[in-house]
C-alpha positions as a Markdown table, in Angstrom:
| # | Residue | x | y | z |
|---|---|---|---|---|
| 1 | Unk | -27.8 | -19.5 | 0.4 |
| 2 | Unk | -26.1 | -17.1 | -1.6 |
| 3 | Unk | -25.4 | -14.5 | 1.6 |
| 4 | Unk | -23.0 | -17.7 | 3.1 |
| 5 | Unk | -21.2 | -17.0 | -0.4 |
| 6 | Unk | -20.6 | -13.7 | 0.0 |
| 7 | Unk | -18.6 | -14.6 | 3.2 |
| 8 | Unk | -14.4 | -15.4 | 2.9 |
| 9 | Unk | -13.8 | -17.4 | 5.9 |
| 10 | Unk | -10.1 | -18.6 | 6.9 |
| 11 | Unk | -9.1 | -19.8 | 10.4 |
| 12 | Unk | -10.2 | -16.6 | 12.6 |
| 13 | Unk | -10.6 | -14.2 | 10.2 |
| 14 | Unk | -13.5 | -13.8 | 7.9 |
| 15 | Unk | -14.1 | -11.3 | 5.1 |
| 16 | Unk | -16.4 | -9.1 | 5.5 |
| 17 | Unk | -17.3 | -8.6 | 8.9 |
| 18 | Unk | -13.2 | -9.1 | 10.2 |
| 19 | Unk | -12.3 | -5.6 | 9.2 |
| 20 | Unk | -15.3 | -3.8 | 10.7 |
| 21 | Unk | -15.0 | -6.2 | 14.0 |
| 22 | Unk | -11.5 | -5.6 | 13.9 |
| 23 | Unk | -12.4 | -1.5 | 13.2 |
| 24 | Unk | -14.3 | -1.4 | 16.6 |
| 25 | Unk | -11.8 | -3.6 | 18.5 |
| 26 | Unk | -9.1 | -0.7 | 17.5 |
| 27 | Unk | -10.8 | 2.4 | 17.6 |
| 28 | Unk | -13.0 | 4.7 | 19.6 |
| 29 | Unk | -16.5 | 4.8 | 18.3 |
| 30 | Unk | -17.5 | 7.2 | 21.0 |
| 31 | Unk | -15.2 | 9.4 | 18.6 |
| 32 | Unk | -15.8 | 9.1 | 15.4 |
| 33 | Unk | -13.5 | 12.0 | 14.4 |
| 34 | Unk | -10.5 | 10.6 | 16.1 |
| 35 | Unk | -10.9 | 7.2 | 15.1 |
| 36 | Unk | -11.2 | 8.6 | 11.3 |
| 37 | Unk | -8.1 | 10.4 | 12.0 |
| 38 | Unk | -6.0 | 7.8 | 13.3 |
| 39 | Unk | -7.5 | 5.7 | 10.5 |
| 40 | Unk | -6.6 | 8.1 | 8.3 |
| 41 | Unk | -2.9 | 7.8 | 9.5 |
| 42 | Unk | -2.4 | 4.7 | 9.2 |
| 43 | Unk | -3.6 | 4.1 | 6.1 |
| 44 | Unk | -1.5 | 7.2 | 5.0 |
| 45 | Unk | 1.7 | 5.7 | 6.6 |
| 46 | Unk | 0.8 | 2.3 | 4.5 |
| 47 | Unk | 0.3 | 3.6 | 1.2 |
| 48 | Unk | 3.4 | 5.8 | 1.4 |
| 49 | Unk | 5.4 | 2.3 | 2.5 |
| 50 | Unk | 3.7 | 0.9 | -0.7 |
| 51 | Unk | 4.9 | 3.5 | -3.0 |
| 52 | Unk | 8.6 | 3.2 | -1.4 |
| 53 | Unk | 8.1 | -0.3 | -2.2 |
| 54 | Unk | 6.9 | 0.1 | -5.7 |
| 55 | Unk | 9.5 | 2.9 | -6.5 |
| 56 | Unk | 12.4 | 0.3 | -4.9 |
| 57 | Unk | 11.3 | -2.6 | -7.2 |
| 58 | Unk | 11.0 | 0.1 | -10.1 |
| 59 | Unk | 14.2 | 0.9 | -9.6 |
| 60 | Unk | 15.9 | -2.7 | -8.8 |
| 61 | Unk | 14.3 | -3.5 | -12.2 |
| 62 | Unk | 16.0 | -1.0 | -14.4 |
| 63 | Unk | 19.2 | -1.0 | -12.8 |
| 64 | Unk | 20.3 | -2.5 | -15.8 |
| 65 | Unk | 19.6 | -0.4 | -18.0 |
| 66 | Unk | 19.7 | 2.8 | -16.2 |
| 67 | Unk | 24.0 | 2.3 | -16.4 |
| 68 | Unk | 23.8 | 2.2 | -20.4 |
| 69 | Unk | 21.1 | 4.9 | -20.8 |
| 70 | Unk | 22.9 | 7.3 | -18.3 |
| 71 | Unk | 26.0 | 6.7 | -20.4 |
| 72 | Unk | 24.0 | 7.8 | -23.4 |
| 73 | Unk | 22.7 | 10.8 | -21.9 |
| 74 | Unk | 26.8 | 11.1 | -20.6 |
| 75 | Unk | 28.1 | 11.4 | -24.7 |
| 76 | Unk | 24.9 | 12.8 | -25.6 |
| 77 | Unk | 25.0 | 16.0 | -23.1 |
| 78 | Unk | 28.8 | 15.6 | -23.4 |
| 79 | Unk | 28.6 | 16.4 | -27.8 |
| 80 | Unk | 26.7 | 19.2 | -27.1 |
């Protein structure tokens, strides 16, 4: 009983066993090197769109105060 709690299911997708279905339904498992190396892409390509992400909403959040601390560092750099 506690193995059918282990096991997310939603509609057709189901966590565990979607991703490593879904792993062989995408990639060659004749070839385990290329598949690892196209896995490895993609995953590369999504974490760098997550940190452009991240770094966008970092920087839509201190737009605000990035005008009055560049102004600071204007006078500041300016006095000197």
């Amino acid at each position: 009983m506690s193995s059918s709690n282990s096991v997310y299911i939603n509609e057709k997708f189901s966590e565990p066993m979607a991703a490593q279905h879904e792993f062989a339904n995408n990639f060659d498992m004749n070839d385990p090197t290329a598949a690892m190396s196209s896995y490895a892409r993609i995953m590369h390509e999504h974490t760098k769109k997550q940190l452009n992400s991240a770094t966008n909403s970092a920087r839509r959040r201190s737009e605000g105060s990035t005008s009055s601390s560049t102004s600071l560092q204007t006078v500041s750099s300016a006095s000197s």
